[in-house]
N, C-alpha and C positions, 0 to 999 in steps of 0.2 A: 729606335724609331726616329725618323726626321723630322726638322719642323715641317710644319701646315704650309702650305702656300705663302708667301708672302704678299704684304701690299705691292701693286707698284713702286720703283725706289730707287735710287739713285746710290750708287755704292762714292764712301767718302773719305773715309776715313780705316785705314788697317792698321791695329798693333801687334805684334807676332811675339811671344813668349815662346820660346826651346829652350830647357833643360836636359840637361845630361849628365849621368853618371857613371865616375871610372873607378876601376879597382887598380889603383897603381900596384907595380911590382914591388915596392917597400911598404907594402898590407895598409897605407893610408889609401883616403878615397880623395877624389875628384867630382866635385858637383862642379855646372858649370851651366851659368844662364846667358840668352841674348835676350836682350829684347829691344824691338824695332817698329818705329811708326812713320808710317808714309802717308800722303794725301794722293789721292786719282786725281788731282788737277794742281798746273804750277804756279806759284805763289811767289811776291815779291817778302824779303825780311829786311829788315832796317840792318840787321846783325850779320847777317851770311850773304845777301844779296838775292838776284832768282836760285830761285828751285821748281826744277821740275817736276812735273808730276811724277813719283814713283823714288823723290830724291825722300831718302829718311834723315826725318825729322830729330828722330831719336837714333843712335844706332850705339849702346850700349851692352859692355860684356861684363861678369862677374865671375870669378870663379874661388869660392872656397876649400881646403883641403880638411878634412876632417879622421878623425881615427874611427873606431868602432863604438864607440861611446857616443858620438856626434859631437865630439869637441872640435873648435874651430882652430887648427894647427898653423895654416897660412890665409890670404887673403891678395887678391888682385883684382883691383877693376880696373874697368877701359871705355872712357868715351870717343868712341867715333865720330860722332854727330850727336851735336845739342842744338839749340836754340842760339845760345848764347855761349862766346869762348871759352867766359867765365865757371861755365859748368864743369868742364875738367879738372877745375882746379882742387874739386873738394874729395877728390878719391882717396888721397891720402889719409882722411878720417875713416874711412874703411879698412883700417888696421886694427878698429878699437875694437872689432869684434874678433881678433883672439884669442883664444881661452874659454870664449862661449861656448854653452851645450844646448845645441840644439836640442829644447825639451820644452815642456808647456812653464811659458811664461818668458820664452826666445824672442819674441815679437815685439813685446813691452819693455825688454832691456833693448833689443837693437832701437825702438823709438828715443829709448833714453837717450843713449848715445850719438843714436846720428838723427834724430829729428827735427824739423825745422831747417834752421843756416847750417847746422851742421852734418847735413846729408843732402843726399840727391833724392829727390822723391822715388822718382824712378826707379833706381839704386835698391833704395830701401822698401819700392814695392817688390822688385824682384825675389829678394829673401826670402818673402812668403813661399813661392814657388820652389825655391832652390830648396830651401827645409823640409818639404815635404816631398821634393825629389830625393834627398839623401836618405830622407825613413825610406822610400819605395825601392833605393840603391841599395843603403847596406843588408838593413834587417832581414831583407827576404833572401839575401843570398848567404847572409850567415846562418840562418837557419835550415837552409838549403846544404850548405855546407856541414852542416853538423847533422842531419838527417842521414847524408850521406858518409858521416863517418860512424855512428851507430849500424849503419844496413855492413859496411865492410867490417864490423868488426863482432858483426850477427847478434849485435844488441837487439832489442822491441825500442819501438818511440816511444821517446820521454811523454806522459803524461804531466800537463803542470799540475801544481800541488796549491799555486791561487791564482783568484779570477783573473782570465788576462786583460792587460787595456784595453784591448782591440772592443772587448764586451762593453755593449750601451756607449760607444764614441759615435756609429751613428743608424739609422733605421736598419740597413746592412745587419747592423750586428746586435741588434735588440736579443736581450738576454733572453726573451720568449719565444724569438723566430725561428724560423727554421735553418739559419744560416749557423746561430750558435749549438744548436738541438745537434746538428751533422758533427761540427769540429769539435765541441768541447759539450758531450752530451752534461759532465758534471756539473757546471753552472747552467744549463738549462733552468727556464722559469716557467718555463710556457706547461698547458696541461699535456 
């Protein structure tokens, strides 16, 4: 369903977040973020000089490599456009993540590492997204991939043997509802 109407309003301000994920042909993956903000009217900066309207503010890329595990294999960022020149210069601390496994408690080590002077905000907002681009990249396609090698080799689907994450992470998947009652009647809660 769409929003309601809006007030009258004046459009001002756009940031654009794309994530993307690849399946390289050396079985690692390719997650890869932009993210980009623009103003609808043009603006003088003490730092860049004018910008016109539509000129981004931000134009920032990210791209981590990761295995099947969601461990961080390589690392590249890229500033296009900052604010300030200075902001390019800190990409290089975006090497510290890796070795990381994208897994609960990923957020709170990358703030360690690069928060504050030692990150791009930006940067390190983007992660957020990228991390939950790679769960949406790998998991569903290895498990895809492995469904399909049980159907060629005239196995039945694996049933799991314990509760999955997926159960109670969010209303979706309340262990009473009927979303888990369909996929995984076994841990059903509900009557």
């Amino acid at each position: 369903m769409p929003f309601s109407t809006a007030a009258p309003r004046e459009h001002i301000h756009t940031r654009t977040i794309d994530c993307r994920g690849f399946r390289r042909e050396d079985g690692l993956w390719d997650i890869e973020g932009h993210l980009a903000d623009t103003k609808t009217y043009g603006f003088s900066d003490h730092f860049r000089g004018e910008l016109p309207a539509g000129t981004p503010v931000h134009d920032m890329w990210l791209r981590i490599t990761v295995d099947d595990r969601l461990v961080i294999h390589a690392v590249e960022a890229v500033t296009e456009a900052s604010p300030y020149a200075v902001c390019g210069a800190i990409i290089a601390n975006f090497q510290r993540l890796k070795g990381l496994r994208i897994y609960p408690g990923f957020q709170k080590q990358v703030r360690d590492l690069l928060g504050g002077t030692e990150g791009c905000t930006h940067l390190v907002d983007l992660l957020g997204p990228l991390a939950t681009t790679a769960y949406q990249t790998v998991f569903p396609y290895r498990a895809r991939e492995h469904e399909q090698r049980l159907a060629r080799e005239g196995k039945p689907a694996e049933r799991p043997t314990r509760k999955p994450k997926l159960i109670d992470s969010c209303h979706a998947f309340a262990s009473d509802g009927e979303v888990v009652r369909y996929y995984w009647p076994e841990f059903y809660t509900g009557k």
